[in-house]
Structure formats: structure tokens, C-alpha cells
C-alpha positions in Angstrom: 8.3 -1.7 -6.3 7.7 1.6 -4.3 4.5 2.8 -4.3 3.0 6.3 -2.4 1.0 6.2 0.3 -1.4 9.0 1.7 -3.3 7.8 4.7 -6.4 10.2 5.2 -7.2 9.9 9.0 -10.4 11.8 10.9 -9.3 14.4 13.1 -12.1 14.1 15.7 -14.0 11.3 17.2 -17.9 11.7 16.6 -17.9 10.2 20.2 -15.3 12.8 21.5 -13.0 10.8 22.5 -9.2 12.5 22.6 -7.6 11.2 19.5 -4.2 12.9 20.3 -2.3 10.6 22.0 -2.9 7.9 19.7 -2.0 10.2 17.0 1.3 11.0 18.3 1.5 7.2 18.8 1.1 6.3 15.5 3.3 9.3 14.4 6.5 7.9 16.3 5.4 4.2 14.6 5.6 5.5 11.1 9.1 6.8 12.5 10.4 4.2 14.2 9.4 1.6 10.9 9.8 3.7 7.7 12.5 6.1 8.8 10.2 9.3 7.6 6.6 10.6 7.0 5.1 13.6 5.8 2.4 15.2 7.5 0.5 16.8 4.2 -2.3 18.7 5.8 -5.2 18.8 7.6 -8.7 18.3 4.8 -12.1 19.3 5.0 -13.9 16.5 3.7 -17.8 16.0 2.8 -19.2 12.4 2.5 -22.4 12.1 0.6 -23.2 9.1 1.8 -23.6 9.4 5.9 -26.2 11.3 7.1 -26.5 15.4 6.8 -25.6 16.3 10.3 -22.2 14.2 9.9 -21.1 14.8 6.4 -18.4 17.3 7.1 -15.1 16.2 8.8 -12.0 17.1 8.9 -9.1 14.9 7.8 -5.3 14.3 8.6 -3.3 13.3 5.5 0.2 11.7 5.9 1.9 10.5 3.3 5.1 8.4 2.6 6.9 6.3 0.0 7.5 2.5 0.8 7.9 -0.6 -0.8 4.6 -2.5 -1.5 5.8 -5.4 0.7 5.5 -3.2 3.9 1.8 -2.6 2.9 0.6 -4.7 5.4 2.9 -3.4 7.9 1.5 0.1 7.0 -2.0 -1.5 8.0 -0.5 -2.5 11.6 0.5 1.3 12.0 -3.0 2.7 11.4 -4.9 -0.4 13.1 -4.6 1.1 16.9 -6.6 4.3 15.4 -8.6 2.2 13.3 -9.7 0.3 16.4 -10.7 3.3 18.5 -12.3 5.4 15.6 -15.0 2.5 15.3 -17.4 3.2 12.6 -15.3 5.7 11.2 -13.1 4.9 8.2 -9.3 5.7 7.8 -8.7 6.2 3.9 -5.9 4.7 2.2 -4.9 5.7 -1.1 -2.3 3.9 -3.1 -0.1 4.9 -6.0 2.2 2.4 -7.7 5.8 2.8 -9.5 6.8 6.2 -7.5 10.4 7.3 -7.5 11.4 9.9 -5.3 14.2 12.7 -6.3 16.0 14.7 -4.1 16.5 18.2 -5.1 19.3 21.2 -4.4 22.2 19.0 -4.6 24.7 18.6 -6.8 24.6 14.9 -7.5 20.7 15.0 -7.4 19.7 11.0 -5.9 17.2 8.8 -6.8 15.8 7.1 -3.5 13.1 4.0 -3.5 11.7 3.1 -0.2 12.3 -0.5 0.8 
């Protein structure tokens, strides 16, 4: 079953560290397994529940289709950022039973990811 993924990932380290190389790291993993990605757009998020001084962030969101087998493989992507990132979270949301259509063609296709 294909399901839509949209990973929401902080755009700065609290600490400072550079996050950009690992970005482009992960960017060229989500290539090189899943064939494509979408870079949605960059979020301003506020989280209620950390304190006032670091409630706003900003967010990366890439999204892409796969089959719900290579969830755990989606994990491995996002675990090299995870691991740096430390305290801060990388959000995953999950939508099940997506089918993707290809539009402006004549014989429009139906794709699943898989």
C-alpha cells in the first residue's frame, strides 16, 4: 500500500551547528533510494510546549510517496539528522492509501510507489 510521507525537519540547530551538509546528504539519500522527493517548503512553526524563548522554528518539509514497507528505510534516511539535531525532534507525518496521478498527458498514469 502507498502511503504519503511529509518529513518536517528543523532548519537550524539551537546549538548552531551547520545543518547543511547533512541536509544535502540526506537529500541525495532520499534520491538515490526512492528515485524522487519533493521539497514542499520551508514552515514557521510554534511549539507550545518548550519553553518561550524557543517556541518559534523554522521547518523544512519534504514529502514523497512510498510503499509502507520502506517506512523503516525512510527512518534510516532521517536518522543521520536525527542523531545530530539531539533534543530536537524531526516530525513525521503519515498518510495511508495515496495514489498519485500524473497530469498533462494524454494517457494520464496512475503511479504507486514501491
Amino acid at each position: 500500500m502507498s502511503m504519503k510521507a511529509t518529513v518536517y525537519v528543523p532548519a537550524d540547530d539551537p546549538r548552531g551547528t551547520d545543518l547543511s551538509a547533512i541536509r544535502e546528504s540526506v537529500a541525495r539519500d532520499l534520491c538515490e533510494r526512492f528515485g524522487r522527493w519533493i521539497f514542499v517548503q520551508e514552515i514557521a512553526a510554534v511549539d507550545s510546549t518548550t519553553e518561550p524563548s524557543r517556541n518559534k522554528r523554522r521547518l523544512l518539509a519534504y514529502m514523497l510517496v512510498l510503499d509502507e514497507r520502506r517506512l523503516n528505510e525512510l527512518r534510516e534516511v532521517f536518522a543521520p539528522l536525527a542523531a545530530v539535531l539531539g533534543t530536537e525532534k524531526i516530525r513525521l507525518e503519515l498518510i495511508d492509501n495515496v495514489e498519485v496521478r500524473l497530469i498533462g498527458s494524454k494517457n494520464e498514469e496512475t503511479h504507486s510507489s514501491g
